[in-house]
C-alpha positions in Angstrom: 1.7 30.9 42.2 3.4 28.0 40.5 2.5 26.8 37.1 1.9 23.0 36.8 4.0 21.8 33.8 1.9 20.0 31.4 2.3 16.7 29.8 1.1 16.3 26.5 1.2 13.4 24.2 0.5 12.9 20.5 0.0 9.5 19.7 0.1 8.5 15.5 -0.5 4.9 14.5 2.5 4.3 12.0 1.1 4.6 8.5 -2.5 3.2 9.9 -4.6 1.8 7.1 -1.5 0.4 4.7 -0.5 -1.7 8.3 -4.2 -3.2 8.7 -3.4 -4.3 5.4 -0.4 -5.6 6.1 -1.4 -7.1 9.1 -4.5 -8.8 7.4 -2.6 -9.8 4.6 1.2 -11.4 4.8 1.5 -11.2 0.7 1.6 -7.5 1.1 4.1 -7.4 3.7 7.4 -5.8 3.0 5.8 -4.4 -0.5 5.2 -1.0 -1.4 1.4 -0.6 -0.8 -1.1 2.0 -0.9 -4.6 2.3 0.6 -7.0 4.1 -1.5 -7.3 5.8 -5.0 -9.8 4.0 -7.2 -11.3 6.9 -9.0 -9.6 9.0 -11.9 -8.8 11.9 -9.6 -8.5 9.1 -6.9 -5.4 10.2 -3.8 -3.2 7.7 -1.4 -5.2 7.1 1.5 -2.3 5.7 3.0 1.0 4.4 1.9 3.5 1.7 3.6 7.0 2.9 4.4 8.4 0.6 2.0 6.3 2.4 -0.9 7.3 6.5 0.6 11.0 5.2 -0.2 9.6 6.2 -3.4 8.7 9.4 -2.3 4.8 8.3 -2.3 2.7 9.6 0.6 -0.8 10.0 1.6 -3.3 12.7 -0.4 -1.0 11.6 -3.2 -2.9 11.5 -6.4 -2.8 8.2 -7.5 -1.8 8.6 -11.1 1.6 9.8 -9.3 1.8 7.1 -6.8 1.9 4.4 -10.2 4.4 7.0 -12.2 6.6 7.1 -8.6 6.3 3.2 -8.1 5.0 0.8 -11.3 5.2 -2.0 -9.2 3.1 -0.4 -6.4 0.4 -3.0 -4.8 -3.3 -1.1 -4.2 -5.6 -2.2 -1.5 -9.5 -0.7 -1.3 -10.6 1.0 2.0 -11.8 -1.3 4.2 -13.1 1.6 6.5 -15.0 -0.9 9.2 -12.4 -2.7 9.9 -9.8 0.6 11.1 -12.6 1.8 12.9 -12.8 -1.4 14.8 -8.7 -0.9 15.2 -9.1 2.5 16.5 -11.3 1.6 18.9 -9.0 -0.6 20.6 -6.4 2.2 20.4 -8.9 4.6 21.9 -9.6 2.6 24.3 -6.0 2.0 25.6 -5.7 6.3 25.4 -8.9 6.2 28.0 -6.8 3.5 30.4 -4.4 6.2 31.6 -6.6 9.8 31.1 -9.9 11.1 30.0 -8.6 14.2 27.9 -8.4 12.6 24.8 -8.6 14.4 22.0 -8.9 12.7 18.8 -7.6 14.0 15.4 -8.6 11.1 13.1 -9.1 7.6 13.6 -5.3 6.8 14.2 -3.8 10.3 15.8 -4.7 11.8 18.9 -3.8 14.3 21.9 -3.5 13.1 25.5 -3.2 15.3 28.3 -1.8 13.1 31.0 -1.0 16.3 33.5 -3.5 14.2 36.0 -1.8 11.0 35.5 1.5 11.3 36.4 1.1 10.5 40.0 -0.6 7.1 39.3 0.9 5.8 35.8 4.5 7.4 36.4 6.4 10.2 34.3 5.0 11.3 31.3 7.7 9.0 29.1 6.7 6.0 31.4 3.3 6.4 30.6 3.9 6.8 26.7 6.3 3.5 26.3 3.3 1.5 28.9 0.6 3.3 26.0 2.8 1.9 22.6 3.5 -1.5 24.4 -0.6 -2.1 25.2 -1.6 -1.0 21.4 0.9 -3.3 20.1 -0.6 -6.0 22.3 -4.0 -5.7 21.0 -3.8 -4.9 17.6 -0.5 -5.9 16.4 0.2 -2.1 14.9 3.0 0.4 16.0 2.8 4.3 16.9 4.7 6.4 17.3 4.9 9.2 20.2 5.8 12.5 20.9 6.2 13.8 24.8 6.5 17.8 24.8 5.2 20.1 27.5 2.2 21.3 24.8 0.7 19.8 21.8 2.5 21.8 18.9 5.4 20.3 20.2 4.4 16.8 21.0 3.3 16.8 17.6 6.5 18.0 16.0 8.1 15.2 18.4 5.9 12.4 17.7 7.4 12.5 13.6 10.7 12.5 14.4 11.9 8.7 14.9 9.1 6.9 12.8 8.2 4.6 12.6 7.5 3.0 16.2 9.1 6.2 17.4 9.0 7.9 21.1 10.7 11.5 21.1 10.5 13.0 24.3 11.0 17.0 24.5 11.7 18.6 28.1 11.2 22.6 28.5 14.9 22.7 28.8 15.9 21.0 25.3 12.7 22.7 23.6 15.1 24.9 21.5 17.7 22.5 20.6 15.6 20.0 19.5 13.3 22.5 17.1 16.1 25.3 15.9 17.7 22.5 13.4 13.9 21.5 11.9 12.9 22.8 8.7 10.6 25.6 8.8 7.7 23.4 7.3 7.3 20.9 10.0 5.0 23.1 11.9 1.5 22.5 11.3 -0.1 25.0 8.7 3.0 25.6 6.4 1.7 24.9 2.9 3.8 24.8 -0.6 3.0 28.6 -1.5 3.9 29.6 2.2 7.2 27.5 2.3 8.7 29.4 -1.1 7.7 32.8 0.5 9.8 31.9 3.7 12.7 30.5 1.4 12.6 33.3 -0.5 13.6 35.0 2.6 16.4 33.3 3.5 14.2 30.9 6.1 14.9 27.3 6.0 14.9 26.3 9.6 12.8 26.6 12.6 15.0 28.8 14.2 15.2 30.7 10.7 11.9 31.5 11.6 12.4 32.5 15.5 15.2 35.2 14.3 13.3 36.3 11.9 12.7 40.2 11.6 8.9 41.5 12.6 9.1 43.4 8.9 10.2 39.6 7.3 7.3 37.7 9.2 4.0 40.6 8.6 5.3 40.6 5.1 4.2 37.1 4.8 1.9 36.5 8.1 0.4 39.8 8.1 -1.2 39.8 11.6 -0.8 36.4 12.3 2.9 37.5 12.0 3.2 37.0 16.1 1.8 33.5 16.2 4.0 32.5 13.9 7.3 33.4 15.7 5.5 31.8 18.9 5.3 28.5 17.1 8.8 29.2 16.1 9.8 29.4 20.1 7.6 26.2 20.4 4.7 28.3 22.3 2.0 26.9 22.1 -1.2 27.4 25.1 -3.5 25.2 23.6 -5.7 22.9 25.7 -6.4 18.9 24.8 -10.2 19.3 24.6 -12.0 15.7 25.2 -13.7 14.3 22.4 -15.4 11.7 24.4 -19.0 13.4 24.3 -18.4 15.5 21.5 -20.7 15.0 18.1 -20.5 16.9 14.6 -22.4 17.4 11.4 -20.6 18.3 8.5 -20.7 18.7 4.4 -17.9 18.9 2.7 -17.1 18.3 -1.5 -13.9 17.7 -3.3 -14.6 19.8 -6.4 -13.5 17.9 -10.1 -11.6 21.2 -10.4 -9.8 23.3 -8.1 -11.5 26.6 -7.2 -9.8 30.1 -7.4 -12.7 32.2 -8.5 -14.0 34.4 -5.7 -18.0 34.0 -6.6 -17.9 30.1 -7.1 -16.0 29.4 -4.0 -19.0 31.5 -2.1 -21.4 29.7 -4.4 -20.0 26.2 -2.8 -19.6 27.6 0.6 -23.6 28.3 0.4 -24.7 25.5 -0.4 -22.5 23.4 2.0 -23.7 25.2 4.6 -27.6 25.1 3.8 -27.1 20.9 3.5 -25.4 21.2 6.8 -27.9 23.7 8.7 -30.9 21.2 7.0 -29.3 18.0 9.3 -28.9 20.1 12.2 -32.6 20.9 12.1 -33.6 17.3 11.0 -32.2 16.3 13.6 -33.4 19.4 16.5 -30.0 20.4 17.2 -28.2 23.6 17.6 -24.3 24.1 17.3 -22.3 26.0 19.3 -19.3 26.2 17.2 -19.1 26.5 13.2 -16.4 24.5 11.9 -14.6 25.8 8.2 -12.5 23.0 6.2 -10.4 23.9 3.5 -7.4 21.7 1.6 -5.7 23.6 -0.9 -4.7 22.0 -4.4 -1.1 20.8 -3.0 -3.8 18.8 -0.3 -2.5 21.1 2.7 -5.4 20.6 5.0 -6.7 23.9 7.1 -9.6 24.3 9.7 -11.0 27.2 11.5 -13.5 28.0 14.2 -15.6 29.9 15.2 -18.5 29.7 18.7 -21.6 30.7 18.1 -23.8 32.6 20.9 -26.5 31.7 21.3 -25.9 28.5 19.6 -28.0 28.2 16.2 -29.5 26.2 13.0 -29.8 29.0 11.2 -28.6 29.0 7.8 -28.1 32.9 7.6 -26.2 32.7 10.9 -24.6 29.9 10.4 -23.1 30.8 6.8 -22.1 34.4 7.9 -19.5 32.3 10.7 -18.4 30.3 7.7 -18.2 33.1 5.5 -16.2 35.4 7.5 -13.7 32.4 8.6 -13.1 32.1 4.7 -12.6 35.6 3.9 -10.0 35.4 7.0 -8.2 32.2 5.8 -8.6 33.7 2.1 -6.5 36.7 2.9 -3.5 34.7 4.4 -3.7 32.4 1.5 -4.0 34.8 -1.6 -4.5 33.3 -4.7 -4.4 29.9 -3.5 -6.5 27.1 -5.2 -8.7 25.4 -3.1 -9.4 21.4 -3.9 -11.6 20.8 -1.2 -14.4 23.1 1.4 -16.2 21.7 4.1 -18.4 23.0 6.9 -19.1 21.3 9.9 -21.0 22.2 13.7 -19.8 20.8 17.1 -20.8 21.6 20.5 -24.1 20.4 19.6 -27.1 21.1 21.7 -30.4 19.5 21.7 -33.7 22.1 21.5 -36.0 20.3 24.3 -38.0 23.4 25.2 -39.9 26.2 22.8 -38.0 28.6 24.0 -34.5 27.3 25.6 -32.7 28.8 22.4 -35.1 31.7 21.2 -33.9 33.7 18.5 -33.0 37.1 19.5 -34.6 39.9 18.0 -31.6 40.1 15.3 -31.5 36.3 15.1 -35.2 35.7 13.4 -36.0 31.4 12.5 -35.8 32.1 9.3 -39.1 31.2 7.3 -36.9 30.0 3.9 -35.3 26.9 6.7 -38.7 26.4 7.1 -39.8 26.2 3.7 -37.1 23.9 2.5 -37.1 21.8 5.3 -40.9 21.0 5.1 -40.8 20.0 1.0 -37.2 18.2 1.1 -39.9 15.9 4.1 -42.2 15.5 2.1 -40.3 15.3 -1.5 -37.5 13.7 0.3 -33.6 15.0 -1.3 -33.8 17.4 -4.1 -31.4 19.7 -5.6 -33.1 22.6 -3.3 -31.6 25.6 -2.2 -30.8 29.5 -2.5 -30.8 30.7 -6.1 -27.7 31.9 -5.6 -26.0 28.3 -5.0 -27.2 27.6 -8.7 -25.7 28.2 -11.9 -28.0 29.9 -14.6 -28.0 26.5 -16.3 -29.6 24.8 -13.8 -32.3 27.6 -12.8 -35.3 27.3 -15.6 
């Protein structure tokens, strides 16, 4: 049986909100910029090109973004107006393919496997994709063309901005060996000065690597990470066309390394996110974990749920056990922000389309807190347990 090559792009609008602003505004053209960062523990949004010569970049706090740059210019969010601009992007993606996967309001997946025959080659279709964006927004992106997504996003950073690297099965190797390690996804600060410590600077550093060198730092995820090495990568581009989320999430004042508050947090996210799922008669299919570390590396993790649920118990076991998964990869590591989100929503139209089985009971306490936050409307309401003693009296 032969095994249809696949096409994937990675489309990423070049330094998205800083270029609205740009755009919008021809005093801030050619000046460093950043998007963002009004509060005291305020980050970069975004930053122009002309402000990361100075080194700036986005998640940047922005006490370090004026120490980088004294000169810098600051814009606020203007968070209509890039979702109006990402529309029109979006909408360009949906011309040539319906697997669009988005990322963010200025970074997406394509899979244009289907496509080929009517738009062209893969390339063709990227440089027609980048010419129609520019057209109707005035902004530049930048692509990458690889045969899965790991890759095309690798590619799609290589020549920014207003970049297009394409990468062909036969030149996967020779374009990733030379890379550094850390421009595959998931390679944080603390992870990058284990691999150097090893003697692993490059990509193919990484792919050579001994098994005893990799579970030493990987553990059992030891195998993946040599297959990202090799550019493996078997992912699909999942259509977010009908797809819908609810989510919690907190950026704590202080970074979190102690075991019993991080649980505390993960709680209570997870009871305010369970509460709109049943607000709104919904049940989610998969339980989504978000966690950015204090150096603003950004994780996520997944997990389905069967039968799909709004339970809070159910629910925060998924989320619990993801944590303890991603916590043992990551010893020690701070963590700045923790979210919690559901997807693969499903609407409860019949009594018993999702009945609880017998070791899945509706749990009375949902019930309880639901009804008084209705008729008390939002109160600090919860599990004991996602209190401190200060606030219990």
């Amino acid at each position: 049986m032969t095994v249809t090559q696949r096409h994937i792009l990675h489309v990423d609008m070049d330094a998205f909100y800083a270029s609205v602003e740009q755009r919008d505004n021809p005093a801030l053209r050619g000046k460093p910029l950043v998007v963002g960062g009004s509060s005291n523990r305020g980050v970069v949004a975004a930053a122009s090109y002309e402000a990361r010569t100075f080194g700036i970049r986005s998640a940047m706090p922005m006490r370090e973004a004026r120490r980088r740059c004294p000169e810098l210019l600051q814009a606020p969010v203007r968070m209509t107006c890039y979702k109006s601009e990402s529309d029109k992007v979006f909408a360009v993606f949906r011309e040539f393919t319906p697997l669009v996967e988005g990322l963010s309001l200025d970074e997406a997946f394509l899979d244009v496997t289907g496509s080929t025959t009517l738009f062209g080659a893969a390339a063709e279709i990227a440089a027609t994709i980048k010419q129609r964006i520019f057209a109707k927004t005035n902004l530049t992106a930048s692509v990458g063309v690889a045969p899965n997504k790991l890759v095309a996003k690798i590619a799609s950073d290589l020549d920014k901005p207003d970049g297009l690297v394409v990468v062909e099965p036969a030149s996967m190797r020779a374009t990733l060996d030379p890379l550094p390690v850390q421009v595959i996804p998931g390679i944080g600060k603390e992870t990058l000065k284990g691999l150097h410590g090893l003697g692993i600077a490059t990509i193919a550093d990484l792919r050579l690597a001994t098994a005893r060198d990799l579970e030493t730092l990987f553990g059992r995820f030891a195998s993946r990470m040599r297959d990202r090495a090799a550019g493996i990568d078997d992912r699909p581009v999942v259509s977010d066309r009908a797809s819908k989320s609810i989510s919690a999430e907190e950026t704590f004042n202080q970074d979190l390394r102690d075991s019993r508050h991080i649980q505390k947090e993960l709680l209570s996210l997870t009871e305010r996110m369970a509460s709109r799922l049943r607000a709104k008669g919904l049940h989610a299919g998969t339980l989504q974990l978000k966690i950015r570390q204090s150096d603003f590396t950004t994780f996520s993790r997944q997990r389905s749920l069967q039968p799909p649920s709004d339970n809070t118990q159910i629910l925060h076991g998924a989320a619990r056990e993801l944590l303890q998964i991603w916590r043992q990869e990551h010893v020690g590591t701070a963590i700045r922000l923790l979210g919690v989100g559901a997807s693969d929503l499903v609407a409860v139209t019949q009594g018993d389309l999702f009945a609880a089985a017998p070791d899945e009971p509706v749990s009375s306490l949902d019930e309880t807190v639901d009804k008084i936050r209705k008729r008390f409307g939002s109160l600090p309401l919860g599990r004991a347990r996602t209190f401190d003693e200060d606030q219990i009296g």
